[in-house]
Structure formats: C-alpha cells, structure tokens
C-alpha distance (Angstrom), angle and dihedral (degrees) to the residues before:
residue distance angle dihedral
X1 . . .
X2 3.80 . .
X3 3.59 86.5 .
X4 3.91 97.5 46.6
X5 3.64 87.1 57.5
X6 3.84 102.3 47.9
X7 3.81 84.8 53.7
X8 3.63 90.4 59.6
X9 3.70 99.5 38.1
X10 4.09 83.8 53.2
X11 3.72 86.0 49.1
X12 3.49 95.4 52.4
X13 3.95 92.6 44.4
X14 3.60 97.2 42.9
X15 4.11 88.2 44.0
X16 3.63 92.0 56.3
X17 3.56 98.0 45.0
X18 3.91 89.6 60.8
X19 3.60 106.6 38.9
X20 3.58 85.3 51.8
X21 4.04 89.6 53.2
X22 3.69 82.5 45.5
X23 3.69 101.1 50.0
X24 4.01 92.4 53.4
X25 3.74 93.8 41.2
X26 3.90 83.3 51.2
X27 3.64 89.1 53.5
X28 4.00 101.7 61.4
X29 4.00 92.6 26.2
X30 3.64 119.2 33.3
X31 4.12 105.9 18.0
X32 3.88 91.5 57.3
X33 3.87 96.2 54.9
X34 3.89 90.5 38.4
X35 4.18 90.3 55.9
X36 3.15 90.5 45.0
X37 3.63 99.7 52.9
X38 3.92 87.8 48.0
X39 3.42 91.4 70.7
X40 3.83 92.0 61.1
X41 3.83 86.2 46.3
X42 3.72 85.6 58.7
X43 3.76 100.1 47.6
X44 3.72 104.8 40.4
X45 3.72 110.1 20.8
X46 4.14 115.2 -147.3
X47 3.32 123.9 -119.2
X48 3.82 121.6 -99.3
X49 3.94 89.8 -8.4
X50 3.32 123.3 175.9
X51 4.00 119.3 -148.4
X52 3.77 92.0 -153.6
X53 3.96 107.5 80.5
X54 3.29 127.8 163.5
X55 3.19 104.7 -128.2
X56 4.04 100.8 -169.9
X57 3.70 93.2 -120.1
X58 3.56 135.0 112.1
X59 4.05 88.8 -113.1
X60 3.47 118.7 23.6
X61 3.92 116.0 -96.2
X62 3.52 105.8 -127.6
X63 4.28 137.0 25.6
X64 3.51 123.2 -106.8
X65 3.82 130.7 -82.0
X66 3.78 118.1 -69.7
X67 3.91 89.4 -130.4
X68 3.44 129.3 42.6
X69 4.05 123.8 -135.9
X70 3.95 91.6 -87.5
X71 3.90 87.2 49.0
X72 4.14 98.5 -109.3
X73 3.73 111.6 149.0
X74 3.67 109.1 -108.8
X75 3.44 140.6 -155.7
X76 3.96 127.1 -97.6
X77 4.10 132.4 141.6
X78 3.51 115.2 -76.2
X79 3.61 110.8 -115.0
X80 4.20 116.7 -94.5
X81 3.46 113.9 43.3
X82 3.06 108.2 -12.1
X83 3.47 89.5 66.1
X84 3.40 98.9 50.3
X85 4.16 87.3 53.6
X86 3.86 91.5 63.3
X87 3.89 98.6 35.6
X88 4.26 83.0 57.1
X89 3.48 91.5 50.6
X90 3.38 102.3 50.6
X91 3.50 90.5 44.5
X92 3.78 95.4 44.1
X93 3.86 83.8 55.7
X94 3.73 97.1 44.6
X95 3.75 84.6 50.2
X96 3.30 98.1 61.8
X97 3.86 92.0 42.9
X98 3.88 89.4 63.4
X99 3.49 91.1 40.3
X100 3.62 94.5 54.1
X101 3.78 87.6 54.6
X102 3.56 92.8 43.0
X103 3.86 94.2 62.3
X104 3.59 94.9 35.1
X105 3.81 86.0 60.6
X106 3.85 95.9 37.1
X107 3.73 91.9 53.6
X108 3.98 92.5 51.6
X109 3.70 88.1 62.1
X110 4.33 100.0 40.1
X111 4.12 102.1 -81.1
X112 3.25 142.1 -95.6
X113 3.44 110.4 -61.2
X114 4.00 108.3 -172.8
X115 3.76 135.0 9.9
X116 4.27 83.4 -105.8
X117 3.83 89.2 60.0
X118 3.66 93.7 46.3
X119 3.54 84.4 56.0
X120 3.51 97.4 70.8
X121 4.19 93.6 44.5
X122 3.75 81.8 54.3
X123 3.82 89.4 54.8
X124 4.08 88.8 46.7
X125 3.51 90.0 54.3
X126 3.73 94.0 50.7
X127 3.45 89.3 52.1
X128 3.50 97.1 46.0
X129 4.16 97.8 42.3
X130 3.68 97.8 31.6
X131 3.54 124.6 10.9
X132 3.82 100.2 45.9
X133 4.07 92.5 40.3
X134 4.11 90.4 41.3
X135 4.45 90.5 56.5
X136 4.19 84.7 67.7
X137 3.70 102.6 27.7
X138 3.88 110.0 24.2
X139 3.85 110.0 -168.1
X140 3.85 120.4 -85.7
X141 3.51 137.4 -140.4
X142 3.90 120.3 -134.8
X143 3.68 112.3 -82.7
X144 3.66 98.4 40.5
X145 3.76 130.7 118.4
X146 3.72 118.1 -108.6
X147 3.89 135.8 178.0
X148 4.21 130.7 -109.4
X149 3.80 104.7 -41.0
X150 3.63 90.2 -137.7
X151 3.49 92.4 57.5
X152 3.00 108.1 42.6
X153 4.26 90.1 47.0
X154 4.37 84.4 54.4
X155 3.73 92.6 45.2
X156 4.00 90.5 49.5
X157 3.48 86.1 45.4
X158 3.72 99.3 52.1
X159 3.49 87.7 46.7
X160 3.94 99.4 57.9
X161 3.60 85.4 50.4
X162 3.54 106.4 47.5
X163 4.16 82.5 43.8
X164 3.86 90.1 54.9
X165 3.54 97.9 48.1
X166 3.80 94.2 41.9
X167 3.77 92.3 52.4
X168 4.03 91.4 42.4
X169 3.98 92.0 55.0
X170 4.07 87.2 45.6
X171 3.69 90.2 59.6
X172 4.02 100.6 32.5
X173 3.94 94.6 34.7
X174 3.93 116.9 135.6
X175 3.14 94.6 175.0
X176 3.99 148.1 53.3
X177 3.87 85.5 -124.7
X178 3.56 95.7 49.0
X179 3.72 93.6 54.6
X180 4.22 91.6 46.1
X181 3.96 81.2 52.8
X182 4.05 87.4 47.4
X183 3.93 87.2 48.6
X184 3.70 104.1 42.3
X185 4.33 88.5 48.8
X186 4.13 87.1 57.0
X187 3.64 89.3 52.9
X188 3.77 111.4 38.9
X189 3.28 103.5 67.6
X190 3.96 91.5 65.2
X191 4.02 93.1 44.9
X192 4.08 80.9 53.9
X193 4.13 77.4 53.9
X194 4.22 115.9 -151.5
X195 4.05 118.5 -98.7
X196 3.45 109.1 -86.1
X197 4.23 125.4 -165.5
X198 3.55 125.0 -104.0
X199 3.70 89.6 -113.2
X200 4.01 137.0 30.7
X201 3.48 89.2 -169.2
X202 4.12 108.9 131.9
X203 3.74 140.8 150.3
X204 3.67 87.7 -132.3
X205 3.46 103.8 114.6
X206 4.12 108.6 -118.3
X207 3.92 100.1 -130.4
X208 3.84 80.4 57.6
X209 3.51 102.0 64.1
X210 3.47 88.7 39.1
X211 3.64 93.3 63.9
X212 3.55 93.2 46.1
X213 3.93 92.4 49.1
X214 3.68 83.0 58.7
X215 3.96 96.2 46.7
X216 3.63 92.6 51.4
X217 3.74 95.6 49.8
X218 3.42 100.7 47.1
X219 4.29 90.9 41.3
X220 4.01 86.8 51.8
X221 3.51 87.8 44.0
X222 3.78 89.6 53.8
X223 3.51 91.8 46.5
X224 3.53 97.6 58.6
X225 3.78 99.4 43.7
X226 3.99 80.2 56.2
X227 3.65 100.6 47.7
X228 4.20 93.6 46.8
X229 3.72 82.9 45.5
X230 3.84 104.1 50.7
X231 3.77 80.9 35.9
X232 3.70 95.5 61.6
X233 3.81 93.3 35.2
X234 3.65 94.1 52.7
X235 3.61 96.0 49.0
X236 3.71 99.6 59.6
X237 3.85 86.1 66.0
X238 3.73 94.1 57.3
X239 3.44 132.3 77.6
X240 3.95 95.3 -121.1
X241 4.01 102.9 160.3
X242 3.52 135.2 -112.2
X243 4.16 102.6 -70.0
X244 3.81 109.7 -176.5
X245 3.60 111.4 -120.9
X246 3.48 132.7 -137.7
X247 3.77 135.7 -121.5
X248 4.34 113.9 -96.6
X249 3.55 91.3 10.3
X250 3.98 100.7 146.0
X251 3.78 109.0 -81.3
C-alpha cells in the first residue's frame, strides 16, 4: 500500500511540475499563434471545419469556438488571465495523467532511478503521445478543416498504442522476432494512414501553422523531458520499494 501511494504522490508531484512548465511555455509559444489564427477563423470561416482538433498536446491548444453550430454565443475564457488559469489546469491535470502512466510503466520494468534515466522515459513518451500521433494528424490551429472526430480520436489512439508497444519491445526485446514485432507496431499505424478532410483549403495562412506545428512539438517535447526528469528526481527521495527490473529496459 505504502508503495501504491508514493507512486501516486510522485505522479501528482511530477504532473504538476510539468504542466506548470507547459502552461508558461504555452503562454509565449503556442497561445500567441493560436489568437492570432482566431482572428482569421473569425473573418473568413473554413470550409467543413471542425472545432474539435487534436491538437497533439497533452491539453488542447486553443478554447472553443465563440458560436456554436446554431449561432448561440458561447462560453470560453476571456483572454489574459483567465485564460492562462484554465490552460494550467488542464494541463496540470493532463500532467498528472501521463505521469500516472509513466510510473505505472516505469515501475513494471524496476523504476526510474535518476533524473538522467527519466530523461529518456520522457523522450519515449514524447514519441509515443506526440511524435508518432503528430506524423498523421499534425496539430491545427482554429479555423482549419479537419476529418470525422471519431476517426480521427481511434486512429490517434491506435497510434499511441501501437507506438508504445513498438518502442517497449525495442528496449525489452530478446529476441530478433521481438524487435521485427517492435518495428512493424511503429510503422503500421501510418501505412493504415490517419482520416484526412475532404478539403485543406483554409484562410489560415500556411507559414502560420507551420510555426505553430513547430511550437507545439518542441513545447511537448519540453514537457516530457521535464516530467521523466522530475519523475526520476523525485523518486529517489521516496521510499518506493524494491521492483525487480527487467533485462534491456533503458539504462
């Protein structure tokens, strides 16, 4: 039990620490290029758009439409702080998600041991919850067409799994098969391919999204890094138990 709840206390500290990182890197990379976007959305609407993009982050990047489909005003944070209160939040909450599932894993396989080996988790998580996922479905600003949500939430899905498992046999593989298994995961959820929309056509401006393709990478990237680190950090002060650890696990 003791152990049970030192994993989630480390969860919850390691979490925090990273969605806070998050939230201010969000604030001077992401937020900028998503409000300014918005006002394109507003001007010239796209065609076929759908408000609910997956963004490829832990939170998502921007708030929801003004207006709903019937036209009603809706809610959403007014710009300023109060913006910056919800984005933290969320990604304090998503943090400690991915942290949760980051020790869970870690533990299976010995622990993390320092803040350097943490490091690398951090890196597999990226890869598994951002890099992989962002190849198909590279994050979108607001005003910008985007395919079935359904589909496109299954596809991401499929893809963080297949990345995970891919990247776990790669490190743990025995065997030659194992590590052909490992490969073939990575890659087949991009010869599957992720839904696209019948049309790219926006008034987004492309150099725009590419910036912000670029911001969100390297923030989630950041993020990661932060949360294996403070992971691995934080659990050398606790009393965690003596897991047994497996053979290839990263060192």
């Amino acid at each position: 039990m003791t152990i049970f709840r030192n994993a989630v206390f480390l969860a919850a500290l390691a979490g925090l620490v990273a969605g806070l990182a998050l939230a201010l890197l969000q604030t001077f990379t992401t937020v900028p290029l998503i409000l300014q976007a918005e006002t394109y959305e507003t001007s010239a609407p796209a065609p076929a758009a759908d408000h609910s993009h997956a963004a490829g982050t832990p939170a998502h990047d921007h708030a929801a439409p003004a207006e709903d489909a019937h036209g009603h005003d809706g809610w959403m944070p007014a710009d300023g702080f109060e913006r910056f209160a919800f984005t933290l939040g969320a990604n304090i909450v998503s943090g400690i998600g991915f942290a949760l599932l980051l020790v869970t894993l870690s533990e299976a396989s010995g622990g993390i041991a320092s803040w350097r080996q943490g490091l690398l988790w951090g890196l597999g998580g990226f890869a598994a919850f951002t890099l992989a996922p962002g190849l198909g479905l590279p994050p979108e600003l607001p005003g910008m067409p985007a395919a079935d949500l359904v589909a496109r939430q299954v596809w991401w899905l499929g893809a963080v799994v297949a990345t995970g498992a891919g990247l776990w046999l790669l490190a743990l593989a025995r065997s030659p098969l194992a590590s052909l298994a490992g490969v073939a995961l990575l890659v087949a959820p991009h010869l599957v391919g992720a839904p696209q929309p019948v049309s790219h056509e926006t008034a987004v401006p492309a150099g725009l999204h590419h910036d912000f393709v670029v911001a969100v990478t390297v923030t989630n990237l950041l993020f990661w890094l932060v949360l294996g680190a403070a992971a691995g950090a934080l659990r050398s002060r606790l009393d965690m138990g003596a897991a047994p650890r497996l053979e290839g696990r990263p060192a």
